[in-house]
C-alpha positions as CSV (number, residue, x, y, z in Angstrom):
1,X,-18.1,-4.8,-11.6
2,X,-15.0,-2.9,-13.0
3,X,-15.9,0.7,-14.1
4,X,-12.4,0.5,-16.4
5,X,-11.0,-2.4,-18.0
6,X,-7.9,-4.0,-17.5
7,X,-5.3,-4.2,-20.4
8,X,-4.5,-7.0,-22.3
9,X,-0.7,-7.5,-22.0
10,X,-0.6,-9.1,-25.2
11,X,-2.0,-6.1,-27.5
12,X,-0.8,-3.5,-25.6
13,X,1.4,-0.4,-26.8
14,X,5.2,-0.6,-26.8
15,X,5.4,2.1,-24.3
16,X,2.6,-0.4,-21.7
17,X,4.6,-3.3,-22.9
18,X,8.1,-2.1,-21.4
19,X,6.7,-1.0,-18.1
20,X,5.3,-4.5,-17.5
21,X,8.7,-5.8,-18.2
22,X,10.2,-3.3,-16.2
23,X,8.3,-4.2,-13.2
24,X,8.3,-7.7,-13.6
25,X,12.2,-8.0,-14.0
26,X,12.1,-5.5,-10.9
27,X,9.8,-8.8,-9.3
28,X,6.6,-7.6,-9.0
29,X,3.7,-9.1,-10.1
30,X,0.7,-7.7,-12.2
31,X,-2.5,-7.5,-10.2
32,X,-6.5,-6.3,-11.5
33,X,-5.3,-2.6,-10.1
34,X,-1.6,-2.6,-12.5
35,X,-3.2,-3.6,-15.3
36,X,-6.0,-1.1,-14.9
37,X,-3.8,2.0,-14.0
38,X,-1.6,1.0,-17.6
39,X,-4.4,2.5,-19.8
40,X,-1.4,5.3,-19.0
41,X,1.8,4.6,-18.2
42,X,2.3,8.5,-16.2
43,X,-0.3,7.2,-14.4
44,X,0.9,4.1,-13.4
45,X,4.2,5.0,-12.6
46,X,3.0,7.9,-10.4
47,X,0.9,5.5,-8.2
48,X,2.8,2.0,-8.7
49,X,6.5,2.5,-9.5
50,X,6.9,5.7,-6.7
51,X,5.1,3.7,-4.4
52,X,7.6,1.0,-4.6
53,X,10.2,3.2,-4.5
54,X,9.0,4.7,-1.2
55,X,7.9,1.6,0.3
56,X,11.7,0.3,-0.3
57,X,12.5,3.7,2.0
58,X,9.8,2.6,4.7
59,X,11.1,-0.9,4.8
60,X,14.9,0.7,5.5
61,X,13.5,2.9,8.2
62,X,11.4,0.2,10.2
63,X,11.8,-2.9,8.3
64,X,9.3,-5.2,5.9
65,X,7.1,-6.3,8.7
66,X,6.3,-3.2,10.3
67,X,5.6,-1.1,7.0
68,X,3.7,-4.0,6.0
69,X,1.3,-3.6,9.0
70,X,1.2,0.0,8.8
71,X,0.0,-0.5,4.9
72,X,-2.6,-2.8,6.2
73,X,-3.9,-0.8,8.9
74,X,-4.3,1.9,6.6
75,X,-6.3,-0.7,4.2
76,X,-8.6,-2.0,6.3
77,X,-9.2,1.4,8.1
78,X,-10.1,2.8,4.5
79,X,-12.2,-0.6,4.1
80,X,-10.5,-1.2,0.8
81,X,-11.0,-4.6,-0.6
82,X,-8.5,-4.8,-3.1
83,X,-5.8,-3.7,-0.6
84,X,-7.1,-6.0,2.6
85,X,-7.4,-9.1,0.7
86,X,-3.5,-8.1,-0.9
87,X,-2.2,-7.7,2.5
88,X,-4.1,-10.4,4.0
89,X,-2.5,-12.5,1.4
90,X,0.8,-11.6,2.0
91,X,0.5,-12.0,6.3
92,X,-0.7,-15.2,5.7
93,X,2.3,-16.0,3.6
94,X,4.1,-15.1,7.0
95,X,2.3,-17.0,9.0
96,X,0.1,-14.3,10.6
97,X,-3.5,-15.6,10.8
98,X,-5.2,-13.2,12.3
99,X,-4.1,-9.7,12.6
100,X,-6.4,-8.6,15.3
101,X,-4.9,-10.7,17.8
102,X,-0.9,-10.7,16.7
103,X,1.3,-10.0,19.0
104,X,2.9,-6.7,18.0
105,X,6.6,-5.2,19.0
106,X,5.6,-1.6,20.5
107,X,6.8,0.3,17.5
108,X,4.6,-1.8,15.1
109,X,2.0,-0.7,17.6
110,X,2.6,2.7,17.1
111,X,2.5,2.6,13.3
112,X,-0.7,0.6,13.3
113,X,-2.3,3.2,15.1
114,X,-0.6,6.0,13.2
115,X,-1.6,4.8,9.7
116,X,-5.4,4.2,11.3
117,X,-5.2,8.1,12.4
118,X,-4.1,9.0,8.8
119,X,-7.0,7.3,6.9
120,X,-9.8,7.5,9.4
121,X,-9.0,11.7,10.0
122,X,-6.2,12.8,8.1
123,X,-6.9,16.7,9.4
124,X,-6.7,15.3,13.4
125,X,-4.4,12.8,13.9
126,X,-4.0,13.4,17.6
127,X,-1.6,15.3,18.9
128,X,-0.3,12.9,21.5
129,X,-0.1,10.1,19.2
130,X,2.1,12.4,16.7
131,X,4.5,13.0,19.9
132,X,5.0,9.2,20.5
133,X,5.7,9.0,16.7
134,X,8.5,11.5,17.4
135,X,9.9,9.9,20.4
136,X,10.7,6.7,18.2
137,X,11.1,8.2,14.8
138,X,13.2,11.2,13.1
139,X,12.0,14.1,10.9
140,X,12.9,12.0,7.9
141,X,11.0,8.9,9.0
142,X,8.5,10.5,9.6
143,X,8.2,11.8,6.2
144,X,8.9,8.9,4.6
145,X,6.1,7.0,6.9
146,X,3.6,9.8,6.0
147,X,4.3,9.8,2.4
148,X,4.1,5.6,2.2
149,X,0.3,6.5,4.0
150,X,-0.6,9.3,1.3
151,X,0.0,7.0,-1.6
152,X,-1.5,3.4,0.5
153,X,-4.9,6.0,0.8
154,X,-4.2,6.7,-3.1
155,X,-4.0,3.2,-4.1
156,X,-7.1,2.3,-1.6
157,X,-9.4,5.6,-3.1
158,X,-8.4,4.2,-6.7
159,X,-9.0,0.7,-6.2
160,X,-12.8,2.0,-4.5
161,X,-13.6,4.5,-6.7
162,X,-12.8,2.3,-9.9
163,X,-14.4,-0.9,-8.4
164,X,-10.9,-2.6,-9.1
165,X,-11.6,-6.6,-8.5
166,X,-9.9,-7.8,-5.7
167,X,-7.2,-10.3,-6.1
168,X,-8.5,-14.0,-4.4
169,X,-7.5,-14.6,-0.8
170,X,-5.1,-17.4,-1.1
């Protein structure tokens, strides 16, 4: 069970009110975790809105596909059930059954395995590892990757610690 309600859209504040159209008109949807992190709207843009706004920098670096795995990977590594049943959701909307066993290009390889490293040990991602990263990727890539992996382990330790309901597996 929730430890922190969701907001009702239709009584909210002015201030909640325009950042749900915001977001919306920017064509997102409102999940369990939005509507929860909008009891304050600093808060939700923090974690939500800059989120989006580095995950549209990820998806320039290595494309949609490959920052969508690494989000995953970092989901399922943290064990969050909020984020593993969003991302599940949105492979199977791609036609990828079973993640496990996909065939993946080298690169999305490497990302899988990075974001794994970053929520599994954050203090020892291993060193040879962090060298392939920066045979394939540039200083600012890798920043931007890292950065899209800090706020993925954000939204996953909110979600847990909060006991956020997951959206259903479609």
């Amino acid at each position: 069970m929730p430890r922190i309600s969701k907001i009702n859209p239709e009584i909210a504040s002015p201030e909640v009110k325009s950042a749900i159209e915001s977001h919306l008109a920017d064509g997102y949807r409102m999940t369990n975790e939005k509507l929860t992190l909008l009891h304050n709207v600093t808060a939700f843009e923090a974690l939500e809105v800059q989120s989006y706004a580095v995950d549209r920098e990820l998806q320039r670096i290595v494309g949609k596909r490959a920052a969508d795995f690494f989000e995953y990977a970092i989901s399922l590594e943290n064990d969050c059930l909020v984020c593993s049943a969003y991302f599940t959701n949105l492979l199977k909307r791609n036609g990828i059954e079973d993640f496990d066993s996909f065939d993946f290009t080298e690169e999305e390889r490497l990302l899988i395995a990075y974001g794994r490293a970053i929520a599994n040990d954050p203090k020892n991602v291993p060193d040879a590892l962090f060298e392939q990263l920066r045979a394939v990727f540039s200083e600012e890539a890798l920043v931007v990757i890292t950065t899209m992996g800090v706020f993925m382990i954000a939204n996953n330790y909110f979600n847990d610690i909060l006991r956020i309901e997951p959206e259903p597996i479609a």
